[in-house]
VEXDOKE-198537 format. One line per field, with one value per residue (C-alpha): x, z, y; chain; residue number from 1; residue in three letters. Coordinates in Angstrom, 2 decimals. Example, Ala and Ser with C-alpha at 12.3 -4.5 7.8 and 13.67 -1.06 7.14 Angstrom:
x <- [12.30|13.67]
z <- [7.80|7.14]
y <- [-4.50|-1.06]
ch <- [A|A]
i <- [1|2]
aa <- [ala|ser]
This chain:
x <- [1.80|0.73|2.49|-0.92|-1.93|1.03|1.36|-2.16|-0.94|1.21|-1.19|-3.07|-5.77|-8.06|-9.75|-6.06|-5.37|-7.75|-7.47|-3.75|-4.20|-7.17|-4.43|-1.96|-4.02|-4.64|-0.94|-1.06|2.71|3.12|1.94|3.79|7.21|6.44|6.07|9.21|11.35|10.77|12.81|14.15|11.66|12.94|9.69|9.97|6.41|5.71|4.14|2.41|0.63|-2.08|-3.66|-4.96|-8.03|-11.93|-13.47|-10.29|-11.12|-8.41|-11.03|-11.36|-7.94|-7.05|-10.39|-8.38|-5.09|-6.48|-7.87|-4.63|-2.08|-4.88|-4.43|-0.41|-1.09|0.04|-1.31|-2.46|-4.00|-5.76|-5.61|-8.37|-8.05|-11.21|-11.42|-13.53|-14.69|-15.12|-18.14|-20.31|-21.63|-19.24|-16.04|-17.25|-17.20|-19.25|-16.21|-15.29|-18.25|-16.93|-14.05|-16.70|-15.92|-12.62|-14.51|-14.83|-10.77|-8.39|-5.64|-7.30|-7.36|-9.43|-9.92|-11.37|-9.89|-11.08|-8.03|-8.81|-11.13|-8.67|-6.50|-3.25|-4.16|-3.25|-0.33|1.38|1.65|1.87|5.39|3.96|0.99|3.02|4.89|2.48|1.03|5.12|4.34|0.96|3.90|1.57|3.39|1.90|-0.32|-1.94|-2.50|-5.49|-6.23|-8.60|-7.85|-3.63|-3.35|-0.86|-2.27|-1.82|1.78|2.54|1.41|2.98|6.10|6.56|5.81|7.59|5.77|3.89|1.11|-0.48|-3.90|-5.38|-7.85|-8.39|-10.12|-7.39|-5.78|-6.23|-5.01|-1.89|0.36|-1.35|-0.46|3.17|4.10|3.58|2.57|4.18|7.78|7.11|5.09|6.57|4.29|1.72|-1.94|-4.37|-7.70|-10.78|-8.10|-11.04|-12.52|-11.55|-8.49|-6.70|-4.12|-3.51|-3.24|-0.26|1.60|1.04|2.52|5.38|6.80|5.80|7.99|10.49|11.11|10.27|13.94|12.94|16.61|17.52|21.64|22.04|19.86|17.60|14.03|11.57|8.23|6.05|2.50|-0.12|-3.55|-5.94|-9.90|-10.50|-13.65|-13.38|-9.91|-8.01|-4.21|-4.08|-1.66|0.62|0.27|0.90|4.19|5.46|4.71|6.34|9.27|9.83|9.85|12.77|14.50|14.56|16.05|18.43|19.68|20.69|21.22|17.64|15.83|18.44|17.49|14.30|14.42|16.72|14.04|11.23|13.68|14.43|10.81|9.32|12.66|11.55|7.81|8.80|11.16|8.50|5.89|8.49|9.67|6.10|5.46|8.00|7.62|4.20|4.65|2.17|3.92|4.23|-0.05|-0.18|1.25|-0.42|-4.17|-3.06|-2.58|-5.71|-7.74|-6.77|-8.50|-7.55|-6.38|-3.89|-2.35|1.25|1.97|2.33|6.49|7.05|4.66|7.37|10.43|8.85|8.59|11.78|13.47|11.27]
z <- [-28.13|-24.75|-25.53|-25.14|-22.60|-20.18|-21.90|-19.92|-17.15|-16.89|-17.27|-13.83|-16.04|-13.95|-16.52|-17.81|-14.43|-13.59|-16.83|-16.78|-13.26|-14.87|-17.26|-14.73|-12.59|-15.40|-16.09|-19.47|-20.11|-22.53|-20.45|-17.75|-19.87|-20.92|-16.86|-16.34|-19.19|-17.02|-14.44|-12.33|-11.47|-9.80|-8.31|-4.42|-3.32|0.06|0.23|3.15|4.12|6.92|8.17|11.16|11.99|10.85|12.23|13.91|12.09|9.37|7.01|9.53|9.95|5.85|5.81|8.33|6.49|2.72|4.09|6.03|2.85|1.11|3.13|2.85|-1.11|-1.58|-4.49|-2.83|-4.39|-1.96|-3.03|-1.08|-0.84|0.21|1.10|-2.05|-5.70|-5.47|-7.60|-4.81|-1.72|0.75|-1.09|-0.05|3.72|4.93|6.85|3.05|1.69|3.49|1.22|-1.22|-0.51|-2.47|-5.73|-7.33|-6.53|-9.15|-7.02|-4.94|-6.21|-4.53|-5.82|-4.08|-5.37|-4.35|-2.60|-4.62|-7.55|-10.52|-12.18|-11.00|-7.16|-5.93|-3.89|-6.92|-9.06|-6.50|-7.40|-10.93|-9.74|-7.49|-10.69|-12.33|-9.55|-9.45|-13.30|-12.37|-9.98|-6.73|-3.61|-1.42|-1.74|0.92|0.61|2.80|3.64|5.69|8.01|8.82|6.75|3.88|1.19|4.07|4.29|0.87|0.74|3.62|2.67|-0.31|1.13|2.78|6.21|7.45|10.10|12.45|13.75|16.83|19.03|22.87|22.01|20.08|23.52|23.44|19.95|20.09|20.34|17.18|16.07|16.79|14.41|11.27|11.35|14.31|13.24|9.58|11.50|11.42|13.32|16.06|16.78|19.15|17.85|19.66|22.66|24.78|25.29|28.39|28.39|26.29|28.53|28.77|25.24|25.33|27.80|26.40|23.29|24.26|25.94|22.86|21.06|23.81|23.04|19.16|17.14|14.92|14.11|11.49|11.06|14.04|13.81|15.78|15.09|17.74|16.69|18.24|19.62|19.03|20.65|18.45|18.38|14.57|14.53|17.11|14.75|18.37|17.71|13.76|13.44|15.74|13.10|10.57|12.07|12.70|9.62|8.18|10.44|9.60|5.65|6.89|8.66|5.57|3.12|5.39|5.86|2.55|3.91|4.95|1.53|-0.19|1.25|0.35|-3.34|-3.29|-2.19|-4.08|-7.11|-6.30|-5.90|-9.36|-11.18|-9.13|-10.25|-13.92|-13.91|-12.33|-14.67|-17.86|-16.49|-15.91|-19.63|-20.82|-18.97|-20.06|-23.65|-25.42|-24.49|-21.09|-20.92|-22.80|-19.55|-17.07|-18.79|-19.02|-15.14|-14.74|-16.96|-15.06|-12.03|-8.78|-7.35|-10.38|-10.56|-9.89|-6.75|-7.54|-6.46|-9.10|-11.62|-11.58|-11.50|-14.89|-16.56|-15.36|-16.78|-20.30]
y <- [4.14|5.75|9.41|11.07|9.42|9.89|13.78|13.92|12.42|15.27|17.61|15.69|14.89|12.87|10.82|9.91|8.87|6.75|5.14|4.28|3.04|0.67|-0.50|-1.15|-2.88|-5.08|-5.98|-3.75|-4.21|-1.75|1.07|-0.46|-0.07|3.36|4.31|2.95|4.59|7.74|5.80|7.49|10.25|13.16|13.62|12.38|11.82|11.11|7.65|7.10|3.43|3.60|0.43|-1.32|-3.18|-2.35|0.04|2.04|5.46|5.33|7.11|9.59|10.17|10.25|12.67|14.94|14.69|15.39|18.53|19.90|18.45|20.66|24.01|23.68|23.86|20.25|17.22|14.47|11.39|8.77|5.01|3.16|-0.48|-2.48|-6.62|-6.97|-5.94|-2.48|-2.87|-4.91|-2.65|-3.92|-2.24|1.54|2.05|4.61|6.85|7.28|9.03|12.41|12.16|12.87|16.46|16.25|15.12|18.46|19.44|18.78|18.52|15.30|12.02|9.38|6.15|2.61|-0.19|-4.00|-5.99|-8.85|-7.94|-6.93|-9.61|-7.98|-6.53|-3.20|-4.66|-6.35|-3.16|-0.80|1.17|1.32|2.63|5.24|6.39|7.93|10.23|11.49|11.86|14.38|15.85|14.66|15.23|12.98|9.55|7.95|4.22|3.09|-0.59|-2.17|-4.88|-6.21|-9.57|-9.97|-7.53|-5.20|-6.14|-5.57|-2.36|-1.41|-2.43|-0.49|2.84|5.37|5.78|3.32|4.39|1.70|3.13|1.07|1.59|1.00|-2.43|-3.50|-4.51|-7.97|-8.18|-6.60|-9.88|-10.77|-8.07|-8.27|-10.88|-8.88|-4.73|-3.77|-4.46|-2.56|0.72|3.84|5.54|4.34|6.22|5.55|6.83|6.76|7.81|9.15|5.79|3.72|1.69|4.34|4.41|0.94|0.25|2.63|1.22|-2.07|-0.60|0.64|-2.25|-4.72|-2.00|-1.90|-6.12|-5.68|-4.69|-1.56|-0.61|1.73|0.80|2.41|5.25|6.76|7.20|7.43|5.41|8.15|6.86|9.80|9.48|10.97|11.04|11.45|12.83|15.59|16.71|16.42|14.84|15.04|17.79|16.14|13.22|15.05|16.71|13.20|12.25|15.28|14.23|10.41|12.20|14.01|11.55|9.05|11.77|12.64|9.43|8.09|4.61|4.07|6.18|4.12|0.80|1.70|2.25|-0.59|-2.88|-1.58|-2.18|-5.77|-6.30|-4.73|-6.80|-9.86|-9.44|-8.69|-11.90|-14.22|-13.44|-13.57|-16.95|-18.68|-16.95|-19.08|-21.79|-22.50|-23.36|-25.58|-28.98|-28.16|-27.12|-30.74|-32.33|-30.68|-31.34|-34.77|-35.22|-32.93|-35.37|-38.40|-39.35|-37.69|-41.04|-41.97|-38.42|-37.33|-35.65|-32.28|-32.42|-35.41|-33.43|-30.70|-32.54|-34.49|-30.77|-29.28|-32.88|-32.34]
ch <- [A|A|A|A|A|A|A|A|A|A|A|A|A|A|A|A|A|A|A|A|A|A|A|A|A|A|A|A|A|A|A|A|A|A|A|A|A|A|A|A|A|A|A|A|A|A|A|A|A|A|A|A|A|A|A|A|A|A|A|A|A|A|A|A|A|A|A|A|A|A|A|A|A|A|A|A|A|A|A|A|A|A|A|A|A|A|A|A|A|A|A|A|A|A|A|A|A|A|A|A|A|A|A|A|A|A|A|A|A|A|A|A|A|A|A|A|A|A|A|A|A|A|A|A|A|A|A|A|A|A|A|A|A|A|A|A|A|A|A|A|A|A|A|A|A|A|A|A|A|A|A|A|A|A|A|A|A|A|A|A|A|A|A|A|A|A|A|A|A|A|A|A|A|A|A|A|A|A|A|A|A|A|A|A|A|A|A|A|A|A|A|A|A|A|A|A|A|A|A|A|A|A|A|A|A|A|A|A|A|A|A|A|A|A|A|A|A|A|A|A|A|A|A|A|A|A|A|A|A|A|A|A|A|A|A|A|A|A|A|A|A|A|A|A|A|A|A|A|A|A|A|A|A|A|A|A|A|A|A|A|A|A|A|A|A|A|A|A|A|A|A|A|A|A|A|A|A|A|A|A|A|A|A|A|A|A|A|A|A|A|A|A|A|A|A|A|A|A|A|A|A|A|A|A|A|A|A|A|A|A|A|A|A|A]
i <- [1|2|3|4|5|6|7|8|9|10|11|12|13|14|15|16|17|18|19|20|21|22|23|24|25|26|27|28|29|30|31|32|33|34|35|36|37|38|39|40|41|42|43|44|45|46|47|48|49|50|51|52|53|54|55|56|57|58|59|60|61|62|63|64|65|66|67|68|69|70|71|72|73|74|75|76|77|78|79|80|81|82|83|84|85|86|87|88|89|90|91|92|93|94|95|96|97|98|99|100|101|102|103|104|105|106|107|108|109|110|111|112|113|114|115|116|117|118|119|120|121|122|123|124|125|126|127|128|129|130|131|132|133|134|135|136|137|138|139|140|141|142|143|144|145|146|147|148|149|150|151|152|153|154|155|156|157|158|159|160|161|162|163|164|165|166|167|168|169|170|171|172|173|174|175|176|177|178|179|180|181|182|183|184|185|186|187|188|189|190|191|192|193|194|195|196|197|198|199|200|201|202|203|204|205|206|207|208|209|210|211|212|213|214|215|216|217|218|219|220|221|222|223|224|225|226|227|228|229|230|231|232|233|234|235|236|237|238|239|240|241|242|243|244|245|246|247|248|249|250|251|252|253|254|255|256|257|258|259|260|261|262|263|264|265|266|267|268|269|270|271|272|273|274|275|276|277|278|279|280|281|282|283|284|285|286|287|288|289|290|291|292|293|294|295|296|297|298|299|300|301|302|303|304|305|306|307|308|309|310|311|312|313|314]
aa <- [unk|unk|unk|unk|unk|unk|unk|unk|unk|unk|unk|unk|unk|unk|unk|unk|unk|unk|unk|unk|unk|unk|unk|unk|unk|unk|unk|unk|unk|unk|unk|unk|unk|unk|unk|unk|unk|unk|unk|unk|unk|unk|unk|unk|unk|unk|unk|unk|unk|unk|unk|unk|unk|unk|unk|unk|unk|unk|unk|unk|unk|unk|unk|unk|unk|unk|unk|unk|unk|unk|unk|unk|unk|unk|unk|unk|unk|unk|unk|unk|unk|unk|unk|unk|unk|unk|unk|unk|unk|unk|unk|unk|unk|unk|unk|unk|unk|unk|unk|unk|unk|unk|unk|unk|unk|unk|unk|unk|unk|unk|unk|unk|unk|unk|unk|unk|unk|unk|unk|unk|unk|unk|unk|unk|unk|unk|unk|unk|unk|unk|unk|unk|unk|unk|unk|unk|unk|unk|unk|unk|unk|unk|unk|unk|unk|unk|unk|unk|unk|unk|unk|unk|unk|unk|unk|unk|unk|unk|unk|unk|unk|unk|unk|unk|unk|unk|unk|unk|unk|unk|unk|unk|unk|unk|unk|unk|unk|unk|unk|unk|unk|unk|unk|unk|unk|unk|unk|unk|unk|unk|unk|unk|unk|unk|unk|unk|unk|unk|unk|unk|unk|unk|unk|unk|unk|unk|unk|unk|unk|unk|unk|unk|unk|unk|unk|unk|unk|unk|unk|unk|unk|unk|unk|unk|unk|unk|unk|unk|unk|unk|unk|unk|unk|unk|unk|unk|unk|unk|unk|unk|unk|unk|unk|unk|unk|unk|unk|unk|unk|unk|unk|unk|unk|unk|unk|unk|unk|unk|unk|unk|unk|unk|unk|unk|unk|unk|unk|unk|unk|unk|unk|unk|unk|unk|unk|unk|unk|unk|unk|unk|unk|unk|unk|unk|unk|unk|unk|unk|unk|unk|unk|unk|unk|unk|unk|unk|unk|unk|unk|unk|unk|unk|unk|unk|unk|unk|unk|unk|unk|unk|unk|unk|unk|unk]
């Protein structure tokens, strides 16, 4: 059904691209299954996340990165993901219209998506999504979000590397912090580092990381903290290296890639179950019920615990 399509695909035709993206995004199941008959794809992209708070220069820093993936001959698609539609003005930040640079190269792909404007969410889809830059043989992708809440999370937690960029102000935030990035960061940057309290953002940093447990079954990686100021280009290369680094770290260690795929897998089966199941579920006598209880009036309804137990017993 999709044979041309994904033949294009192939080919890294944009338009194809973008489209099967749009379908995916959508839930388009067929496409979906098609993607995943290549399984497994030889291909290893680098995925790399890179969050942290508004306003910390992450556009900066994926600006600087396109450009030196670019000189070392490498594919690299960008996946921007805003806090809303990314058809109202708020989805395009302005540190992103510089990537308009990349436009006219055939071997960048940039696309905005809205965190919560498409019926399925970047987050949910996000392996599938993945697949079929390995299918246009990318090499690496670059998933940007904005802001550290749970979207953030799950995008973060089905990449490779995961980059946490802060910035001196982000001081007094750090604890918050804590709870849910830090411990799924691979790799910390201060940007912005020639600003005041620089200095003491990094030592605050390393001894939340010195009390947080970031083990690896034993093995060692380092959690580097780069200073960087983005927009003078001072500290990206040493980014990059690290992130070149961490890449070889988790394909030499077949335990941690492993664990990896392993948990990406267990999520896209979990995903595909849920939705099959609630498919089911919801047959035509089950709707009947619940418009029944929605028709009542609030006060006579079931609680929503004894609603469910009457369904699962019908």
């Amino acid at each position: 059904m999709f044979d041309k399509l994904l033949s294009e695909i192939k080919k890294n035709n944009y338009k194809s691209i973008s489209k099967a993206i749009s379908l995916v995004e959508n839930n388009n199941t067929d496409l979906i299954n098609e993607i995943s008959s290549y399984f497994p794809i030889n291909k290893k992209v680098h995925r790399i996340g890179i969050t942290g708070p508004p306003g910390a220069g992450k556009s900066s820093i994926t600006n600087l990165l396109i450009k030196k993936y670019r000189k070392d001959n490498l594919k690299v698609a960008v996946l921007l993901v805003d806090p809303s539609s990314p058809f109202t003005k708020g989805a395009v930040l302005g540190d992103r219209i510089r990537m308009l640079n990349y436009y006219n190269d055939d071997n960048v792909f940039i696309r905005s998506f809205g965190s919560r404007g498409s019926s399925g969410g970047l987050s949910e889809n996000i392996n599938e999504i993945a697949d079929i830059f390995s299918l246009a043989s990318y090499d690496i992708i670059i998933f940007e979000t904005v802001g550290v809440g749970q979207i953030e999370i799950d995008v973060v937690e089905q990449v490779d590397s995961v980059i946490l960029v802060l910035v001196p102000e982000s001081g007094d935030d750090i604890q918050m912090l804590k709870a849910g990035i830090i411990e799924i960061a691979d790799i910390f940057v201060i940007n912005k580092s020639d600003r005041s309290d620089a200095d003491k953002l990094l030592v605050s940093l390393k001894k939340i990381l010195s009390l947080v447990s970031l083990d690896n079954n034993g093995l060692v990686w380092s959690y580097p903290i780069i200073k960087t100021v983005a927009i003078n280009d001072f500290g990206v290369d040493d980014l990059m290296k690290e992130l070149n680094n961490h890449f070889i770290f988790l394909n030499n260690q077949n335990n941690i890639i492993n664990n990896k795929i392993n948990n990406r897998y267990t999520s896209q089966i979990n995903k595909i179950l849920n939705k099959k199941l609630i498919d089911l579920f919801w047959n035509d006598k089950n709707v009947e019920i619940l418009n029944n209880e929605l028709n009542k009036d609030i006060k006579d309804r079931s609680s929503p615990y004894s609603l469910v137990k009457k369904l699962l017993n019908d």
